[in-house]
N, C-alpha and C positions, 0 to 999 in steps of 0.2 A: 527774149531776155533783155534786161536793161546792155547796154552796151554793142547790143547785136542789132543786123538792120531789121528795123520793124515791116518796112515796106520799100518797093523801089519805084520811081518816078523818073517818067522820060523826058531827057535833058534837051530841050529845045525839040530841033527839025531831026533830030541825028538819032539811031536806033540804037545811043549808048541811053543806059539809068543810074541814075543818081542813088545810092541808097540812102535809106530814111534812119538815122539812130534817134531811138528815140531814149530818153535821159528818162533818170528818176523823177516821178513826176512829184509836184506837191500836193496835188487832188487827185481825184477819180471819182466821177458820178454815174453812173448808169439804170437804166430798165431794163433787165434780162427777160429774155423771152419767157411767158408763162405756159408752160409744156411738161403735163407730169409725166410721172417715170415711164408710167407705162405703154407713151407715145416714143419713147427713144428707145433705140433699137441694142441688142447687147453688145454687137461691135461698137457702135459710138459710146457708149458708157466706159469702154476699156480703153477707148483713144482719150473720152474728157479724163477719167481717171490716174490714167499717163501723164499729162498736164499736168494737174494737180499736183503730185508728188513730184512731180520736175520742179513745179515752183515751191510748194512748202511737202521738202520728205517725211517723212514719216504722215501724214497724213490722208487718212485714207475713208471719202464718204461710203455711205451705207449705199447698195444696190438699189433700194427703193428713193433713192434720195431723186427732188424733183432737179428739171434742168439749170435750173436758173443758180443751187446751190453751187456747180462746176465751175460757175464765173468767179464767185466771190475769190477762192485763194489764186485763179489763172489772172484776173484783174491788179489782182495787188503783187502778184509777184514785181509790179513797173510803180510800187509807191515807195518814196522814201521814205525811212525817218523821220515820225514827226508828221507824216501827211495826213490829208482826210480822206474819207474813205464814205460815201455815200449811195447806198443803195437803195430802189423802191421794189420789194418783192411782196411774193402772199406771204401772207401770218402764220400759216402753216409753221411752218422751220421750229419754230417758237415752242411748240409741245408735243412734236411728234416724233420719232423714232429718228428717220433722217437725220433730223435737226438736229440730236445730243452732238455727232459728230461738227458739225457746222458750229457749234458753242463752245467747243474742247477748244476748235480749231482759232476762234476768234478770242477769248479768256487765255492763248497760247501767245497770243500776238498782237492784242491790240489794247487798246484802251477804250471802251463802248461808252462813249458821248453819251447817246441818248438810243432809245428804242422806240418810237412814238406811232399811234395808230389813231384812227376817228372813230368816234361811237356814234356820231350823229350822220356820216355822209361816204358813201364810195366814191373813192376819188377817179377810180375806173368803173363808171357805169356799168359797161358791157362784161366786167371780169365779172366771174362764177363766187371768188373770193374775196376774203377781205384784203386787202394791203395794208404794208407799215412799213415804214422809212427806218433806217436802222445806219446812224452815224458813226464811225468808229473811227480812231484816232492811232495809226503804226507806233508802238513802244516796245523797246526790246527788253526794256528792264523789269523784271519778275516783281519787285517791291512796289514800283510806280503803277504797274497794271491790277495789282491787289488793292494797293490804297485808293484808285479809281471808285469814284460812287460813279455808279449807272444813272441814267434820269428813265425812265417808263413813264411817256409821258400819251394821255389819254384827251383829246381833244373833245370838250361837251360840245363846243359849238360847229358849225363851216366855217371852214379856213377864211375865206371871202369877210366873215364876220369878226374872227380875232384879227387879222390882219388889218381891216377896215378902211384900205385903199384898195379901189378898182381902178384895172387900166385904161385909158380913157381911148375912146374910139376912134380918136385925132389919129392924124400923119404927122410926118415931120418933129418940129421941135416939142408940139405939144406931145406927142406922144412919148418924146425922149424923155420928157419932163415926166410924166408918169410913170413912166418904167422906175425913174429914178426913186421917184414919191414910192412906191410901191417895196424897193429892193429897201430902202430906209426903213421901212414900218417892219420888213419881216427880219432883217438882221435887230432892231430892236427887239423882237419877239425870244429870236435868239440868245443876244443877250441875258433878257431877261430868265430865261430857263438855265441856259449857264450858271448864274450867281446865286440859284439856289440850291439852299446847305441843309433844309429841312423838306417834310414832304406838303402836301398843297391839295387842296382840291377847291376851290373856285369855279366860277359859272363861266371859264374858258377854258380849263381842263383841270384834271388832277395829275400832279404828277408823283411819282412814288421812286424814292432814292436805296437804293442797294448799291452795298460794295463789290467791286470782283472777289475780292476774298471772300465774302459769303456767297454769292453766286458760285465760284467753284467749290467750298465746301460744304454748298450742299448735292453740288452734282457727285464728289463722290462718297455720301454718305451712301446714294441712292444704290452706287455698285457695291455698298456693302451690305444692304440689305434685298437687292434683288436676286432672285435666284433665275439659273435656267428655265426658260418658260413665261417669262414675265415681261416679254417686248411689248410695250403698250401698241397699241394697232394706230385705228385712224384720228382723225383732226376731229377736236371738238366742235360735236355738233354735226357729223358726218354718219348718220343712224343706218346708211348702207351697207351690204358689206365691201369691204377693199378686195378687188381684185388682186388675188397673186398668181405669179406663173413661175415655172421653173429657174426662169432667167432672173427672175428680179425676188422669189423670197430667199431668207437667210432664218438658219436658225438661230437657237436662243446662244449657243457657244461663239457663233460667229458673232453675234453683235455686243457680248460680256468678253469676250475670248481674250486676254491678256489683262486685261482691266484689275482683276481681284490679284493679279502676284503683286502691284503696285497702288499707292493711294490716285490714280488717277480720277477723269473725271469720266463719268459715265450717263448721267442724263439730268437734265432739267425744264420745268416748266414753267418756261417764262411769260407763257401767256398771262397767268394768271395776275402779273403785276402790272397787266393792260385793262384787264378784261373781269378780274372778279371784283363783286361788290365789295364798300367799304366794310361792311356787317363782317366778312371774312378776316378782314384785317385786323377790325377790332377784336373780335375772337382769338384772333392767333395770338394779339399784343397781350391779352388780358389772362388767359388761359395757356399762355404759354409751357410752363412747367407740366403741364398735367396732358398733353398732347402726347403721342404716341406713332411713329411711324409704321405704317400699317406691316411693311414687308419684314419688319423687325418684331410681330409677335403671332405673324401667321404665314404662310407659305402663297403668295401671289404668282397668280400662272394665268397668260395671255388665254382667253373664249377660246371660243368654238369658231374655228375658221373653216365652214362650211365650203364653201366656194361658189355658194347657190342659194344664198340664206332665202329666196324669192320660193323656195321648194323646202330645205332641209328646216324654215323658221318661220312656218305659215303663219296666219290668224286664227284664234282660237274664234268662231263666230255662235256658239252652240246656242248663246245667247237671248241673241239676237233671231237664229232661225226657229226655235221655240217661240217665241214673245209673236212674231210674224204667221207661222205656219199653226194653228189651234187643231187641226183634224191630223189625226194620223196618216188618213190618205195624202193629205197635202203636203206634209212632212216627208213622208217617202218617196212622192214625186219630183221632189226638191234636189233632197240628198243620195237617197237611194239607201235610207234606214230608216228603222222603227221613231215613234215620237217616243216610246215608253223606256227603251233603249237611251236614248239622250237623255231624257229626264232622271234616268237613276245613276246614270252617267257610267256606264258601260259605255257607250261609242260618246266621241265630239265632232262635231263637223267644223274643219277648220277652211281656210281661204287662202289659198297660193297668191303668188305672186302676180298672177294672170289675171285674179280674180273668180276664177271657179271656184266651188265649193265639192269638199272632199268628206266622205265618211271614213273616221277612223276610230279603231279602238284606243280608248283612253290609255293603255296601258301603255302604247310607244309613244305616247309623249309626253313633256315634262315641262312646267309652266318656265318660263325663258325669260330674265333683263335684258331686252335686246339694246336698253341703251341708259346711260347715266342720265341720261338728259330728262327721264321722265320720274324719275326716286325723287321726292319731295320732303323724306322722313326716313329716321335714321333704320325703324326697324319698317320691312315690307313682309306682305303677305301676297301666296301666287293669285289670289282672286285680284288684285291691284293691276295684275299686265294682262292682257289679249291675246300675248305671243306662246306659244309651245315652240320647242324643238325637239323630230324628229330622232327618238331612240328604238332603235331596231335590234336583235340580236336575231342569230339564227339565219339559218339561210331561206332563197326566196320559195325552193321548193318547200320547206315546213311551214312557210305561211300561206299558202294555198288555200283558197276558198275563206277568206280574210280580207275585212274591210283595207285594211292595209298593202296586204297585196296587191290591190287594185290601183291603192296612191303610187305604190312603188313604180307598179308598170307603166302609169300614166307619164311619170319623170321622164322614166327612158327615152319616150320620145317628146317630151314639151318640148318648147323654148321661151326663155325668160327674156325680156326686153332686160338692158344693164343700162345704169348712169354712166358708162361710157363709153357708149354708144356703140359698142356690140352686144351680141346676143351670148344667154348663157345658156347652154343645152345641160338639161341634163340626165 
């Protein structure tokens, strides 16, 4: 804490220390480690947790929240008034579950400069994600952090190329000289994004201006039309399923749980004033009044959290092994069922996660959106997906001597490779 020693440093030859206060600071820049939730263990999540509400109480992230979100309020507990506040993390935060708290917690306390990402470059090669720098400015006043416009700023081109000074490969003075040249062109860039009062899109980025007063009211519009059951899942663009474990899911009460006795804030999706096209924008500006919030005329409830989608959300392949296999004999060597059978569509032969191929009777499965990413039109039909998921009733002795049976028993002892980087048995 501000005023307490930060650290102690040994005072000359002598085995006393000095301790270190470190004062409220006027900046704070960092890269937190990129470590999602599921690498941190449940006692460190209750020690970072502890921190967190040391520095800002009442605040309290979500279980599944990645590690890097733990820094932001433990970092700025040492900002004063008025300071900056500079972080480079994944994009994630920005429209996934974790994240709403991580937005209460910053639209609570700060004033968000700017939110800015690249469409054209990873500025970390080797990360798995996207990153975006997220500036924010310490205000205690509830009027001055409402009347704040955001900037969501979207870079068309490499940095290297808006910037348009490179450091030069010199020593010495020349080198001091281009650092200089360099730190000039990008506080110019700065500027330049500062002073604007409308929104932009230009062949060096777009930027797009919201105020924190609409940012929070539409986060909690969102808790008043979301019901129990409606915790959005993974990052867009993440067609896997998310691993949960005991230690790190939460249900739908836990993460609404207090939210609806009061107008607070409960979720927002700020990706999308990085990251969706202008086509949306115009839509939204134009057709404003006639738009409809989904959770406000129909009952929205989080999928099907299999745990295994690699088994429970195979590939429908029936397709493709008809068009392939012409002779019935060839067909039942394949699968291990009839061609005439498929064809009238009593059994499908679907494709695990493994890649085997399974005969099943059509009747336990059911055509599946395994993902938004592929709906191209407002109305779909299940001949459009490849996916089925897995609906069983009854138990395994009544299905006995059943194509299904057989996929059951084969589960029991698979194992499914997982994105990260353990196995999922099931």
């Amino acid at each position: 804490m501000p005023g307490r020693a930060f650290c102690e440093l040994p005072e000359g030859n002598s085995h006393e220390h000095r301790a270190i206060i470190l004062p409220p600071l006027d900046a704070i820049v960092g890269n937190p480690p990129y470590v999602r939730q599921e690498k941190v263990s449940k006692d460190e999540k209750l020690k970072l947790s502890k921190r967190v509400e040391e520095a800002f109480p009442g605040t309290v992230l979500r279980g599944r929240a990645d590690l890097h979100c733990y820094f932001w309020p433990h970092a700025c507990r040492f900002l004063k008034e008025g300071g900056y506040f500079g972080f480079l993390t994944s994009g994630q935060w920005l429209d996934v579950d974790y994240g709403f708290a991580l937005q209460r917690w910053i639209l609570s306390n700060f004033q968000v400069v700017a939110v800015l990402e690249s469409a054209t470059e990873r500025w970390f090669p080797d990360a798995r994600v996207k990153t975006c720098v997220t500036i924010l400015r310490r205000c205690s006043d509830p009027e001055k952090r409402r009347s704040n416009l955001v900037r969501f700023v979207r870079f068309e081109k490499p940095l290297t190329e808006i910037i348009g000074v490179l450091p030069s490969g010199g020593v010495g003075k020349e080198a001091e000289i281009a650092e200089v040249s360099r730190q000039s062109a990008v506080d110019a860039i700065r500027d330049e994004l500062e002073r604007l009062t409308h929104p932009v899109h230009e062949e060096r980025w777009r930027v797009l201006l919201k105020s924190q007063a609409e940012l929070w009211d539409e986060g909690v519009r969102a808790g008043e039309v979301l019901k129990p059951g409606a915790i959005p899942a993974t990052a867009e663009g993440d067609e896997e399923e998310e691993e949960v474990s005991e230690e790190t899911s939460e249900s739908a009460e836990d993460w609404l749980g207090g939210h609806h006795a009061q107008r607070d804030y409960v979720a927002g999706k700020w990706g999308r004033f990085l990251r969706a096209p202008d086509l949306y924008f115009e839509l939204m500006n134009r057709f404003r009044g006639k738009f409809a919030i989904l959770g406000g005329i129909t009952d929205v409830r989080r999928g099907i959290t299999s745990g295994c989608d690699k088994f429970f959300m195979p590939l429908n392949v029936t397709g493709e092994i008809l068009a392939a296999k012409k002779s019935d004999k060839e067909f039942k060597k394949l699968t291990g069922a009839s061609r005439p059978d498929a064809e009238s569509g009593v059994i499908c032969i679907i494709k695990d996660g493994a890649g085997t191929l399974h005969a099943i009777e059509s009747e336990y499965v059911k055509p599946e959106v395994h993902s938004l990413m592929k709906i191209n039109r407002p109305v779909v039909n299940a001949k459009d997906f490849n996916r089925v998921v897995l609906m069983v009733s009854g138990t395994l002795p009544e299905l006995r001597g059943t194509h299904v049976y057989n996929y059951i028993k084969h589960g029991e002892s698979a194992t499914y490779a997982s994105k990260n980087l353990y196995k999922n048995s099931c």
